[in-house]
C-alpha positions in Angstrom: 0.0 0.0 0.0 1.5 3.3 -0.9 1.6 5.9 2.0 2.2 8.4 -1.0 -2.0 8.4 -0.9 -4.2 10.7 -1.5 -2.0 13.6 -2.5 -2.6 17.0 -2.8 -0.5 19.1 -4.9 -1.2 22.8 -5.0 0.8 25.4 -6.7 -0.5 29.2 -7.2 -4.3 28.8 -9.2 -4.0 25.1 -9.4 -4.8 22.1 -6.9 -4.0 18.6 -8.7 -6.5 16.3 -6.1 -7.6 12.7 -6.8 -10.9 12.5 -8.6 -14.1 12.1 -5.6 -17.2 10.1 -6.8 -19.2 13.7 -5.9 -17.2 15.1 -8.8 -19.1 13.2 -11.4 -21.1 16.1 -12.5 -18.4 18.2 -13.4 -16.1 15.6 -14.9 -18.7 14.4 -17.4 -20.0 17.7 -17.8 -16.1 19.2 -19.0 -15.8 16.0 -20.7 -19.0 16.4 -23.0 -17.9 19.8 -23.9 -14.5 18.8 -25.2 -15.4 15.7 -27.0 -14.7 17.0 -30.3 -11.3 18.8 -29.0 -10.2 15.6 -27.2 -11.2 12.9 -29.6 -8.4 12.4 -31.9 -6.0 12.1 -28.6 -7.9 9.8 -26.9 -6.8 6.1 -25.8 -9.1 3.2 -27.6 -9.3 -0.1 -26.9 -8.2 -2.2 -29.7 -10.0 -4.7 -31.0 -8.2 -8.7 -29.9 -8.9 -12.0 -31.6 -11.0 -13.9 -29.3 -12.1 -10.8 -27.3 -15.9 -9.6 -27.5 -15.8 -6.4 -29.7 -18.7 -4.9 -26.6 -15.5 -3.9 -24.3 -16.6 -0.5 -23.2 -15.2 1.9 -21.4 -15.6 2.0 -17.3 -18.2 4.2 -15.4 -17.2 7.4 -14.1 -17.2 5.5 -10.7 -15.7 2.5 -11.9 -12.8 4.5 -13.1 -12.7 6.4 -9.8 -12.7 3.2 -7.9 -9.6 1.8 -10.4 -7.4 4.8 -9.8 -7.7 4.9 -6.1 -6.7 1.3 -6.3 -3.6 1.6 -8.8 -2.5 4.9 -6.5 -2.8 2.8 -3.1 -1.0 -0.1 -4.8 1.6 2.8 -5.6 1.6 2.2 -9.8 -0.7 4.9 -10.9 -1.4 8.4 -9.6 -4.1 9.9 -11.4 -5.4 13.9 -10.3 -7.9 16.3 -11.6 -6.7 19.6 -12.3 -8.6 22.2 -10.6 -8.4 26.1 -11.2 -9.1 28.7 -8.6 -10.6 31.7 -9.9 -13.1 34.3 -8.2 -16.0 32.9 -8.8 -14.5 29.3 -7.6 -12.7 26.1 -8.0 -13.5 24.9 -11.9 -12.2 21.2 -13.0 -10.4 21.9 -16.4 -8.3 18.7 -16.7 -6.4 15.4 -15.4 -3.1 14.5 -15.1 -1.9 11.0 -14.5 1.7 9.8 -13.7 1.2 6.0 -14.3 3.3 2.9 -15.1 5.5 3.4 -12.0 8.1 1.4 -11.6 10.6 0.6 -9.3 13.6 -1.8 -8.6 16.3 -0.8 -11.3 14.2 1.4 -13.6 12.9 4.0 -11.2 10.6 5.0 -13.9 7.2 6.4 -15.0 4.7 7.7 -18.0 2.8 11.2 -18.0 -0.3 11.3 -20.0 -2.7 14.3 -19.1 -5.6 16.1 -21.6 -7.2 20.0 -20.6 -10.0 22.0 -21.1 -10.2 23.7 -23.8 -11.3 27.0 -22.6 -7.9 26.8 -20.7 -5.3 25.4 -22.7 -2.5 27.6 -23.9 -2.3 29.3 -20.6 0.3 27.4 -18.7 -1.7 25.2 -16.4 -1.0 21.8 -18.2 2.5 22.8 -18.1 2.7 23.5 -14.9 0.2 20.8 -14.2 3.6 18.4 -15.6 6.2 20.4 -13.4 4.1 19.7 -10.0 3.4 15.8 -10.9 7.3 15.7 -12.0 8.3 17.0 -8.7 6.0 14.9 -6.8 8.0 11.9 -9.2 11.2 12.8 -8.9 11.1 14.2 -4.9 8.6 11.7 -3.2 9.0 8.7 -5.0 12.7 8.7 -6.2 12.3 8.0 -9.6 15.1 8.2 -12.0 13.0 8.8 -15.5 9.6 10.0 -16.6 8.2 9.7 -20.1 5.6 12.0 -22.1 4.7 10.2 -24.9 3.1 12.7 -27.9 1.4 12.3 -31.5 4.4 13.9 -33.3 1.3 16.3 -35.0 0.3 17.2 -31.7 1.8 20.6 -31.4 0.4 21.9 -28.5 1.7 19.1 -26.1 5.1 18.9 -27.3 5.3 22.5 -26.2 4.0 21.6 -22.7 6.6 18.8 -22.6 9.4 20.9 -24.0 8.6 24.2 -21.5 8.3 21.5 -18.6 11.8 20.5 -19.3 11.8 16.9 -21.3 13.8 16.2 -23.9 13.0 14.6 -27.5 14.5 10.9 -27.2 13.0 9.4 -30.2 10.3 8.1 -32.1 8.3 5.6 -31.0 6.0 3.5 -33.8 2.2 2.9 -33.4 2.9 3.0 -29.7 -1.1 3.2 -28.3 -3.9 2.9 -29.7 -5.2 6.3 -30.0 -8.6 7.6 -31.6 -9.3 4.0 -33.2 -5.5 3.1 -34.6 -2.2 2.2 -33.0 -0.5 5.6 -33.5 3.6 6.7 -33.7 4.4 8.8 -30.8 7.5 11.0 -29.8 9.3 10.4 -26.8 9.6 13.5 -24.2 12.0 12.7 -21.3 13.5 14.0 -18.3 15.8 12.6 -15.5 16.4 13.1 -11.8 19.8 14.2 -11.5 19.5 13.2 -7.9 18.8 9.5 -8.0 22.5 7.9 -8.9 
């Protein structure tokens, strides 16, 4: 069990908190209104010989339910992204660090997708830099990934301002918006663990 949870990581307008089941309003509500802007960066589920082509995705409180699980069990951290403004705290996004790994990797993936209404104004960005820290400083890890569609623009600028550096190309890596897509490889390494 991971005594790294629930975490809380706040930094100026943003608080990064696990997703609550009371959230579920808001979550599918933000969701539904940047469908069309998140669609053709979204994980799918391949289709697998022998497998029943009705997989579907989990409730909103069966994927709740999984994350707690994967962030007690210390391999997945997944956190909303919450802005404070003056008329309140607004969900515009999620960040997870998953895939952790310990032993002699020391390792980890970012994946993350924002609100429309408030992308291009620093949050995802600084969104990766808190999550990062929290990698690097609490768990000890020695390497996080950000893998990227090499057309998506926007998030190899997040990557890039956050510090990662372009490792390589990585072929039809995940299975993104119906077919297994090629993604760039964003890294960055914690000097401190040697």
């Amino acid at each position: 069990m991971s005594e790294h949870w629930p975490i809380f990581l706040e930094e100026g307008e943003l608080l990064l908190r696990p997703l609550r089941i009371r959230d579920r309003s808001k979550w599918l509500r933000v969701r539904a209104e940047n469908k069309e802007w998140l669609s053709e960066w979204e994980a799918t589920l391949p289709q697998v010989p022998g497998e029943s082509n009705s997989r579907k995705l989990p409730s909103f409180t069966e994927m709740v339910r999984w994350h707690r699980r994967e962030a007690r069990s210390g391999r997945s951290y997944s956190l909303a992204i919450w802005h404070q403004n003056t008329q309140g705290r607004n969900l515009i996004g999620q960040i997870t660090m998953g895939g952790v790994m310990f032993g002699a990797m020391r390792g980890a993936h970012i994946g993350y997708w924002i609100d429309r209404a408030f992308a291009n104004r620093g949050f995802t960005t600084q969104a990766v830099n808190l999550v990062t820290r929290f990698g690097f400083q609490e768990l000890g890890l020695h390497r996080i990934e950000i893998n990227i569609r090499p057309e998506n623009a926007p998030s190899i600028k997040v990557a890039e301002k956050a510090g990662y550096i372009f490792e390589g190309l990585r072929p039809r890596y995940l299975h993104i918006d119906g077919s297994w897509r090629d993604h760039h490889c964003y890294v960055k390494e914690n000097s401190q663990v040697i």
